[in-house]
N, C-alpha and C positions, 0 to 999 in steps of 0.2 A: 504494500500500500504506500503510496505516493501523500506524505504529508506534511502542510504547510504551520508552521506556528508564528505567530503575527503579536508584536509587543511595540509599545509607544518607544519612540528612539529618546538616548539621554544615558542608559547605562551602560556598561560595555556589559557584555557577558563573555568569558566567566567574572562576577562582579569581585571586587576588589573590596569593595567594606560595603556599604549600605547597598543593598536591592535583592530584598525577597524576594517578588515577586522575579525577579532574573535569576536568583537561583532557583527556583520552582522551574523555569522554562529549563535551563540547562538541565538539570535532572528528569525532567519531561525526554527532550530529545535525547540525551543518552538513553534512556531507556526503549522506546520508540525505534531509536539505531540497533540496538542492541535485541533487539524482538527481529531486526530483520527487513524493518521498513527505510523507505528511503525518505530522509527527513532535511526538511527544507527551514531554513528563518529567515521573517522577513524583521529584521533587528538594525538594535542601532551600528551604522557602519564602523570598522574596526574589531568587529566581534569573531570570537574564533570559537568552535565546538567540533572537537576530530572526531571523521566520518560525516558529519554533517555539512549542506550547503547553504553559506550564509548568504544572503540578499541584504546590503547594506540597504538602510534609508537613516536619515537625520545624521547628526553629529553628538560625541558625548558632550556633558555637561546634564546635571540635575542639580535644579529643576531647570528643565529644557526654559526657553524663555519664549512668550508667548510667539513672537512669530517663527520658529521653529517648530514649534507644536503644529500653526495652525499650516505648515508647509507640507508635512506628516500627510496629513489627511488625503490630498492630491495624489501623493505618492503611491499609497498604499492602494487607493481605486485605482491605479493605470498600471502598477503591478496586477490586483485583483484582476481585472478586465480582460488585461492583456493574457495570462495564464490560470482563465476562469476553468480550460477544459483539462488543466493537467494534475490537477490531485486529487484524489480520493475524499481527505480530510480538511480541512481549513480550522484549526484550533486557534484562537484569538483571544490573546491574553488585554489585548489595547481596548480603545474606546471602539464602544455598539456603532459607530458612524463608521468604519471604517470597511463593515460587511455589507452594507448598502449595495456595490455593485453586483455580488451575486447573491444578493437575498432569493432572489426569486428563481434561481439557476441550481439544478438536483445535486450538486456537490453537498455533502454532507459538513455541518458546520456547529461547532462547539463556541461560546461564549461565555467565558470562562471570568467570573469577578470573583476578586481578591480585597477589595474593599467596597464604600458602600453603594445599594443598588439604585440605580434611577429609577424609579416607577414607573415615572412619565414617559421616558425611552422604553421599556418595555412594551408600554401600553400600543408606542406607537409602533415597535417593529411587530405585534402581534395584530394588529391591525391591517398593516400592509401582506400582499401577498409574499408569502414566502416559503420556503420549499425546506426540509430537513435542519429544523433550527433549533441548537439544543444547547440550553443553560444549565451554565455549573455555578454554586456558591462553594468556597471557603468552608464555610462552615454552615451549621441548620441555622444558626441563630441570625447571620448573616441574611437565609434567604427569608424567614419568616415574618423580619421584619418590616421588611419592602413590602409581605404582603402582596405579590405578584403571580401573574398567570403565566401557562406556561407549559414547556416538557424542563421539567427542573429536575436537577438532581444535586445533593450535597457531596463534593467529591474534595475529602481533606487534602492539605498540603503534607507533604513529607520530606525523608530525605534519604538516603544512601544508607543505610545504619553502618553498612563495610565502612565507610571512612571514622567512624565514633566506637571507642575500644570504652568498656566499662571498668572500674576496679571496684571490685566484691566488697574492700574494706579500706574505705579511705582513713588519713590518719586520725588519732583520736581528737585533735583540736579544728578538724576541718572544716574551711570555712564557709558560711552562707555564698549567694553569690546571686547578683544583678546584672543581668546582660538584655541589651536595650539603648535606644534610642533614647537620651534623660533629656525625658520632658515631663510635665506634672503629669499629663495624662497617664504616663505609664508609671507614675507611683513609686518614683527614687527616694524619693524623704519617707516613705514609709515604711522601705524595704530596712534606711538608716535605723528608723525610730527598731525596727522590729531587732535588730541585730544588737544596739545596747542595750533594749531590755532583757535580751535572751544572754548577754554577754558572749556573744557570739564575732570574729571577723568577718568582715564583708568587703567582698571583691567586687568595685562597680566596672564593669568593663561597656563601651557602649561610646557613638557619639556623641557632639551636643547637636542637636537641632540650632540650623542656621538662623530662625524665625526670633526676631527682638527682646520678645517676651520670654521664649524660652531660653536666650545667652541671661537676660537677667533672673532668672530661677533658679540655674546652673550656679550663676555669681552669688548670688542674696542667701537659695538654700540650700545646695548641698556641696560647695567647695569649701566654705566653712565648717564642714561636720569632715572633711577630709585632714585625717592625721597622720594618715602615712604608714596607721599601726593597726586599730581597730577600722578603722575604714579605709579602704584605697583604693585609687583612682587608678586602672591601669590602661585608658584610652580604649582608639577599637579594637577590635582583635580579628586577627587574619582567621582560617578555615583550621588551622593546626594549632594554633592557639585556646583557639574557642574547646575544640575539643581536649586539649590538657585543663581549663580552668572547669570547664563544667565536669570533666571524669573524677576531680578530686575534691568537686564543692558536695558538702553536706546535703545540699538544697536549691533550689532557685529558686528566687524568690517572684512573686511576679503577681503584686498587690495593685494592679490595673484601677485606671475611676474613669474607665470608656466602655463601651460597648466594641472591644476590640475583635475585629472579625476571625483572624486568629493568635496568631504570636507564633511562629515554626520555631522558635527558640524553647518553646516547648518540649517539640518533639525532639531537636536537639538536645536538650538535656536528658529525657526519656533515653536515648541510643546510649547516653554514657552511661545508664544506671541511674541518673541522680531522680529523686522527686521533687516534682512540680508543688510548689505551694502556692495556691493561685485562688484572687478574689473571684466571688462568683459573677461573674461579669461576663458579655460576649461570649464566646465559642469555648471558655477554659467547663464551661460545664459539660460540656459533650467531649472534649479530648481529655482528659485526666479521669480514670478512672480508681474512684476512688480508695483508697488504703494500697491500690498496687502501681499503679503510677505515679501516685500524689495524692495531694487533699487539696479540699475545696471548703474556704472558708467565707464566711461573710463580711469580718472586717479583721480592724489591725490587733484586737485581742485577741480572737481568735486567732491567727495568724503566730502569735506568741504562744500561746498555748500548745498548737502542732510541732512547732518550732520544740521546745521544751520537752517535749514527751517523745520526740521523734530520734529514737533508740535503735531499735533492732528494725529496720528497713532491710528486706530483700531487693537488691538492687540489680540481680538477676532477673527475676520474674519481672521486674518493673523492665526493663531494654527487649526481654522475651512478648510482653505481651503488648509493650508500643510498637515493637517490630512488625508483629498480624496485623496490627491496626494501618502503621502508616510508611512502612516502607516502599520506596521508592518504584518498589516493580506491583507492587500492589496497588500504588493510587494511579499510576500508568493504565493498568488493567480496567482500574475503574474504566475511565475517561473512554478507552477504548469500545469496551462494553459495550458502552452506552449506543455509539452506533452501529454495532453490530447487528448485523441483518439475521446473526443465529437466535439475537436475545426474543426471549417469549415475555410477552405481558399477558399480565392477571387485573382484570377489577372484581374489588370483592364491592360488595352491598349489603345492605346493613341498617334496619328501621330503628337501630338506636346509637348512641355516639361512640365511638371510642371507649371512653372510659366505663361508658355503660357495655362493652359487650367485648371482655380482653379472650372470648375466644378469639373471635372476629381480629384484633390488635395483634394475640398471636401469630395467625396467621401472615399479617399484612410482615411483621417482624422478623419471621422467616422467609417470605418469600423476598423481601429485600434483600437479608442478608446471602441470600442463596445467585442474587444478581437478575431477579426479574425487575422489569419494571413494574409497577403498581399502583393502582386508581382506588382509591377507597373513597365510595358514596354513601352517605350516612345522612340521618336525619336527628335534630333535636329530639329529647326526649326528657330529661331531668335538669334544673338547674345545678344540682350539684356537679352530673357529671360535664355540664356544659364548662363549668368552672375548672373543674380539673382539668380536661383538655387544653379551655384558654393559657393554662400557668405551662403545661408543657410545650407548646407553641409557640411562650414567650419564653419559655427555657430553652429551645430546641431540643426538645428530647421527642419531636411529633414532627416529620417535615409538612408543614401548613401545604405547599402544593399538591402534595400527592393526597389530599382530604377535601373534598367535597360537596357538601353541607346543600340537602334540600329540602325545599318546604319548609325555610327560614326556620328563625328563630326568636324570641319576644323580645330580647335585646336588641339586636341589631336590625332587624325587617320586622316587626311586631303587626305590620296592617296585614303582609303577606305571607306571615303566621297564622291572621286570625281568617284569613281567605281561604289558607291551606284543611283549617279546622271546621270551615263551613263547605268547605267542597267532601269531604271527607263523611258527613254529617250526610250531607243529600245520595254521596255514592251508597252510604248502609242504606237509605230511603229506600233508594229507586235499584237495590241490589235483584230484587225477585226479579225484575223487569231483562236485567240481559248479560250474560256472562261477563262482559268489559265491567259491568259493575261491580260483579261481583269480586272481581281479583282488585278492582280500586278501593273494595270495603274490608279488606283485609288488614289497612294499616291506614294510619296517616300520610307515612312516607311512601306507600304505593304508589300513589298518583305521581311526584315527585321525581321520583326513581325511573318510573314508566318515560318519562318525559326527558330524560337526564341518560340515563345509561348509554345508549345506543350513540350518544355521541364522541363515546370513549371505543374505539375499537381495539379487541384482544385477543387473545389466542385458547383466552380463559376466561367465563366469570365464575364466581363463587357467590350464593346467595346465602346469609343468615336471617331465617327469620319466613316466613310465608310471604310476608308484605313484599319482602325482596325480589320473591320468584317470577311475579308476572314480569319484570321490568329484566331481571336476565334472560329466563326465555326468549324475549322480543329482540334482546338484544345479541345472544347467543345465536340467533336465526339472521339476523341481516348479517352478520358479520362471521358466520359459518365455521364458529368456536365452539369449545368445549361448555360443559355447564355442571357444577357441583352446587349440591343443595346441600345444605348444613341442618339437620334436624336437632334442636338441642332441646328442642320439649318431641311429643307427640300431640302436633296441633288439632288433629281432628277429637282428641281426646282432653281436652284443658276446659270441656265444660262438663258439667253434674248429669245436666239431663240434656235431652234430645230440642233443639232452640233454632230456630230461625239463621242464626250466627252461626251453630255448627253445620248445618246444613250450606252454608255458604261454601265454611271452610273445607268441608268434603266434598264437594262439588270443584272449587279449584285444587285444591291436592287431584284428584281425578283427571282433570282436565291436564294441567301441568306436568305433574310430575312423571309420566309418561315419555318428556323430551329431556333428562334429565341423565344424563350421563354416569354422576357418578352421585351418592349419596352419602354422608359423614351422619353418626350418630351420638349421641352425645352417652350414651348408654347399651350395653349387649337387649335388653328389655326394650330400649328405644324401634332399636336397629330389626327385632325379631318383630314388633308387633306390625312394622312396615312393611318386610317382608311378608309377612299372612296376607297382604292389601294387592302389595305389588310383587309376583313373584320373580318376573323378569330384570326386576332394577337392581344393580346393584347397590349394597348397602355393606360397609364398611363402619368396624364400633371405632370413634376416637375421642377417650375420655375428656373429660373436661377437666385437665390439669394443669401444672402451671409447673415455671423453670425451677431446677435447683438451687438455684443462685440462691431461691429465698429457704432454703434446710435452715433449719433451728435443730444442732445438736444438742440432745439433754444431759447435761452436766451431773447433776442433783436430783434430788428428794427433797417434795415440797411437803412438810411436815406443820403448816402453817395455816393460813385461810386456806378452803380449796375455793378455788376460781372458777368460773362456769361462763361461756361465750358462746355466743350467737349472733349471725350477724347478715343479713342479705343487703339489697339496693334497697327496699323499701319494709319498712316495720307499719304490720298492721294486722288485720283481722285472716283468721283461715295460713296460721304458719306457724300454730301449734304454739303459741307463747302464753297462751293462758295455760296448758297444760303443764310450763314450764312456772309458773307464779302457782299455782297449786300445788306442783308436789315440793316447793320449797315450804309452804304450808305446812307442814307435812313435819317440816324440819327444823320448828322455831327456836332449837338452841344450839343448833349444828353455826359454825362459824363459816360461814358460806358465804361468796358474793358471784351474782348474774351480773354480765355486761351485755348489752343487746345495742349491736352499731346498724345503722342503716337512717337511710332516711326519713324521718317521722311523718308520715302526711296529714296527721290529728292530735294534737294536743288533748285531746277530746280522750281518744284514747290512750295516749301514755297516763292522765288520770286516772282513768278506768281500770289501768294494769294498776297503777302502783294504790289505787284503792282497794285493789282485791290480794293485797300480800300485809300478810301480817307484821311485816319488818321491811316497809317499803325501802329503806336504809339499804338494804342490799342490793336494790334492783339500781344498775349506772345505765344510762342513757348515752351513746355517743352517735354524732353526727359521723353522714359518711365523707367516707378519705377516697383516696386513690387508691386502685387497687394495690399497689407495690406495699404502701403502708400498712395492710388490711394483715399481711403474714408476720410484721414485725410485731403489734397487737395481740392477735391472737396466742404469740409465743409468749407472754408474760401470763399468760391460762393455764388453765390443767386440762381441763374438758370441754372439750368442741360440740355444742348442741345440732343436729340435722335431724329436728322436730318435724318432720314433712308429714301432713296428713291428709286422709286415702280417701278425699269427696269427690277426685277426677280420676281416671284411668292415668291419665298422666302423673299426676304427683306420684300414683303408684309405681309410675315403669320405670322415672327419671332418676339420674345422678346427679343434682346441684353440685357444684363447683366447693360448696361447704365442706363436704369429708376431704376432699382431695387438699383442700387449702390445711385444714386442719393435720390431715398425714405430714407434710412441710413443715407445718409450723413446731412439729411435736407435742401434738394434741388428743389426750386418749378420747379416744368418742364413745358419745353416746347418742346413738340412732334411733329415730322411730322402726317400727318392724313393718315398714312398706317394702314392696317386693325387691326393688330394685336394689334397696340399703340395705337388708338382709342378706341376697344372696353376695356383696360385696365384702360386709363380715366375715361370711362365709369363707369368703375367697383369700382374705386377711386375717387370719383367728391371730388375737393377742392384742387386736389395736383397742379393743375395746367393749361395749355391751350394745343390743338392742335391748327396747321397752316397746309397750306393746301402746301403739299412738293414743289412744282412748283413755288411757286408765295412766292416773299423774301417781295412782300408790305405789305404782310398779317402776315406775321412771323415778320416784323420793326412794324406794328401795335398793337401786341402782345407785343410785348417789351416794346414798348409807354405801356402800360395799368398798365404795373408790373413799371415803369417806375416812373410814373406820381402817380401810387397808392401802397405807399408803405405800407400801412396796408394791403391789397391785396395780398402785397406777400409775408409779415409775414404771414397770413392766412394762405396758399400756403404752405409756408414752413415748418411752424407747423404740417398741416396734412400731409403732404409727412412724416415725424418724425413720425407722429401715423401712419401711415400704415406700416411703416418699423418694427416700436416694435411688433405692435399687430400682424400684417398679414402675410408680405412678409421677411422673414428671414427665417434661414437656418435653425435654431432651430425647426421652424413648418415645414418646407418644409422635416427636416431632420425623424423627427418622422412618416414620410409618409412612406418615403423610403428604411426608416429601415423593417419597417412593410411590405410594397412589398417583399424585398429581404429577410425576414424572413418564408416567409409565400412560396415562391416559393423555397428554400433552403428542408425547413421542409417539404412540403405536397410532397416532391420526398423519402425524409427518410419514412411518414406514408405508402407509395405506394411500398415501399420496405419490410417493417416492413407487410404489410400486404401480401404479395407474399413471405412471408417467413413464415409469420405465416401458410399461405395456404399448402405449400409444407410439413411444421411440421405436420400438423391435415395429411396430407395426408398420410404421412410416417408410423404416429400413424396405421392410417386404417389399 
């Protein structure tokens, strides 16, 4: 492949002291070279990169001065223009004006920002015709905040880690260390401040910014804290320098008050071993992972505190697992990826948000990291979890472009919210009247989805949810992709008696699910009572569990309060928690305390509960978290409540996400005895007891046993913790899934591959 890389002229590459972004590009084309491609720059004249062929434009000097710059612009369109039909790729580190000549021309073209993004430019090249156009941010944080449309992708900076040697154990007085550009924004007097309170040396290495304000910052604050002893100043630092100061610094320091898009001095310190201590600002939230790269503080005490406590660092694992993350052939790879005509895209869909539905997030989480591209369509559904999402989005831990929100929401489009809820209102009306209605009166976000999907074309969708299905269907059919339905209840089954509503809903199951390729269940019970319906579909069981990341090893015996938790998206009637305030009834001088987290939709009713307990004292109320937070909670428990009770077919068949979170967290459980939590017991003997859903003297008896026998429910607890590592986690659950959605993706490529090879032999003839 024939590929072009395009940078605003001014620095030389290879740079000399200041220009990330020039070393980003050189490490780009070496790698590019070195894959075998034939790699072209159009860079500032002067520039040298072996194997590669340079295309001068501009002269060095930074900052270029404006009519230089505005000289650039000509240049680069009459290069463009003139050698629009000879590359493959056109990757563009420079300004969005400079792609103008072949916007509209089938050359594949990457736009790649490293600081911050115009909107307005976006808005406009997405407007104009334009043919394979594909944006990279920096960092999530970077693109989220633009707020921008698009085929985006976050594709981090890195670097060579072969040129950065690590030392396991630097000396014992080693010193902090600041490397950077000293300006206030990047937080030198705080890195000072943090180094004498820790009594720590610190190494400031870095330019000064040529800009007025910041030569008198330099002068006024931090060359007067310069002693030569506890602080020093050792100017910039060459490529082999930088990596002896950071192989033997304790720390880097890198107390930021911007919204820094990323800082590569990070991952440079990362390849020697050293950890990042870094405010939570910009991009340091998504690159430093926590406890093994670095820590992520809020301010300068905090910052003191890590600093102090910061003892026995693996500084191994810390260069081991920046190396997966951001080495050089790795973010190469990205980039490449990206428009690679082998890459397959998925949109998944989704009648509730993200944080309301982390099977759904699951998914999206792996198929990114596996290197699909991915569309996730979702609809409002909870304030809280609308909340949650917004903090991730502002955190970048959610890439905002690949999420797309229909059928509004009351904050942001509140008219076309309450349109969305009166159109939805007439589709149940007028549902008897004609099947379109009926798959509209399935969801809120039906209509939505219906109207929205089909403009995303795939290779794949994946539907959660029924509401989901008409709108993949539709959209699986025009664009002659795959389609996986995610069953995580059994919907024809989620009402009491036989209703107008269920009749709907087995009418479109009926209709639909017949074009339905592949089916995921969230339960063996699920997955079986589908199969009696539809014998022909396939149906595949994929629990509803979650990563190891969040195991809670059990240490001890809790010989103390025992603890008792429960917890869904919403607290209210028909989920067994009156069952749960009774048989504590049962037990008014047992030292016992219920937490019950979720969403409260009645005040009305948490009165009612804590009216009806004789020791309201015990009953905690907490609001809902994110899910991530929901396993770190639960671990301060002893027993995990999954009160499910048996008034639908479904509550009966289903696995909620509760056991499985609770096996994680190290929670001995206590189950209602519905079909599907029994035969799981079953299948796990030791994690804990069922009770018999009805009757609270039987489930206050069970309590009594973990009660009264607390080696019992350390036992309990301990194997809930082994089945969580070994068995039920996302990690095994995920390797399954892949494997399905791999295996139905491909055997439609072999069935094409082979109807073409037929049509070739035939042609021959």
């Amino acid at each position: 492949m024939k590929i072009l890389i395009v940078m605003d002229p001014g620095i030389l590459i290879p740079a000399k002291g200041y220009g990330g972004i020039e070393r980003i590009i050189e490490m780009l084309a070496i790698e590019y070279r070195n894959a075998g491609h034939e790699v072209h720059l159009l860079i500032t004249t002067g520039s040298t990169i072996e194997g590669c062929i340079v295309h001068g434009i501009g002269k060095e000097g930074f900052p270029p001065n404006r009519w230089d710059a505005r000289k650039a612009v000509p240049a680069v369109w009459r290069f463009l223009w003139k050698d629009r039909n000879k590359f493959d790729l056109v990757h563009n580190f420079g300004r969005l004006v400079y792609l103008l000549p072949i916007l509209n021309h089938p050359v594949k073209k990457i736009m790649s920002y490293q600081r911050e993004i115009s909107r307005r430019n976006i808005a406009w090249i997405n407007a104009l015709p334009s043919k394979n156009v594909f944006f990279t941010g920096c960092s999530q944080n970077l693109i989220n905040r633009a707020r921008v449309r698009g085929r985006w992708e976050t594709v981090y900076n890195g670097c060579d880690f072969n040129r950065y040697q690590s030392l396991e154990n630097p000396c014992g007085d080693a010193p902090l260390i600041f490397l950077g550009r000293i300006e206030r924004i990047k937080g030198c007097h705080t890195a000072i401040r943090v180094a004498k309170a820790t009594g720590h040396r610190l190494i400031i290495a870095g330019n000064v910014s040529s800009l007025p304000e910041e030569k008198t910052y330099f002068e006024t604050e931090i060359a007067p804290q310069i002693d030569g002893v506890q602080v020093q100043y050792i100017g910039t630092v060459n490529d082999t320098q930088k990596n002896q100061w950071l192989g033997k610094a304790k720390a880097l320091l890198f107390p930021i008050e911007w919204e820094e898009p990323f800082g590569i001095v990070m991952v440079e310190a990362m390849a020697c071993g050293t950890p990042v201590i870094g405010f939570r600002k910009g991009a340091v939230r998504e690159v430093i992972d926590e406890g093994v790269t670095g820590f992520k503080v809020a301010n300068e005490a905090e910052m003191i505190h890590v600093v102090n406590n910061l003892s026995k660092f693996n500084r191994f694992n810390c260069r081991e697992k920046a190396m997966k993350r951001f080495h050089s052939s790795t973010i190469s790879h990205k980039y490449l990826q990206m428009v690679s005509t082998d890459r397959k895209s998925v949109v998944i869909l989704s009648t509730h948000q993200p944080a309301a539905n982390p099977r759904a997030l699951k998914e999206y989480m792996s198929l990114k990291e596996q290197g699909y591209g991915v569309k996730y369509l979702y609809s409002y559904n909870y304030d809280w979890s609308y909340r949650v999402d917004e903090i991730k989005f502002a955190e970048g831990n959610l890439a905002r472009p690949d999420f797309v929100q229909v059928s509004a929401n009351p904050h942001t489009a509140s008219t076309h919210y309450f349109l969305s809820k009166i159109f939805f209102h007439l589709f149940r009306m007028f549902a008897p009247a004609h099947p379109f209605f009926k798959k509209m009166a399935t969801s809120r976000a039906a209509w939505g989805l219906w109207k929205t999907a089909a403009k995303y074309p795939a290779d794949l969708y994946i539907a959660h949810y029924l509401g989901a299905l008409p709108a993949a269907v539709k959209a699986s059919k025009q664009h002659k992709a795959k389609l996986i339905f995610d069953a995580e209840d059994f919907h024809r089954g989620e009402f009491q008696y036989y209703s107008r509503q269920k009749k709907n809903v087995t009418e479109v199951e009926n209709r639909l699910l017949h074009s339905v390729n592949l089916m995921t269940a969230a339960s063996p019970l699920i997955a079986e009572a589908y199969k009696n319906i539809f014998p022909n579909l396939r149906i595949e069981t994929i629990n509803n569990v979650f990563s190891k990341r969040h195991l809670n090893t059990i240490i001890s015996q809790n010989d103390a309060t025992l603890k008792l938790f429960w917890f869904s998206q919403n607290i209210g009637q028909d989920r067994g928690l009156e069952i749960f305030i009774q048989a504590l009834n049962d037990l008014p001088e047992a030292d016992i305390e219920l937490t019950i987290l979720g969403n409260l939709r009645s005040r009305t009713y948490e009165r009612e509960l804590l009216s009806a307990a004789i020791k309201p004292s015990r009953i905690k109320f907490r609001n809902n978290v994110s899910p991530e937070e929901i396993f770190t909670i639960a671990a301060t428990h002893d027993i995990g409540l999954a009160g499910e009770l048996q008034k639908c077919l479904n509550r009966q068949i289903c696995l909620t996400n509760k056991i499985f979170t609770y096996l994680l967290a190290g929670n001995c459980v206590l189950a209602s005895d519905t079909p599907a939590q029994s035969l799981l017991l079953k299948q796990c003997p030791g994690i804990g007891l069922t009770y018999r859903h009805d009757d609270p003297k039987d489930l206050a008896d069970k309590i009594t046993q973990f009660y009264l026998d607390r080696q019992l429910l350390y036992s309990c607890r301990r194997a809930a913790s082994t089945y969580g590592r070994e068995l039920y986690n996302w990690e095994m659950e995920n390797k399954k899934w892949l494997v399905l959605l791999s295996n139905l993706i491909m055997k439609e490529e072999q069935v094409l591959a082979k109807k073409k090879g037929i049509i070739k032999n035939t042609v021959k003839v």
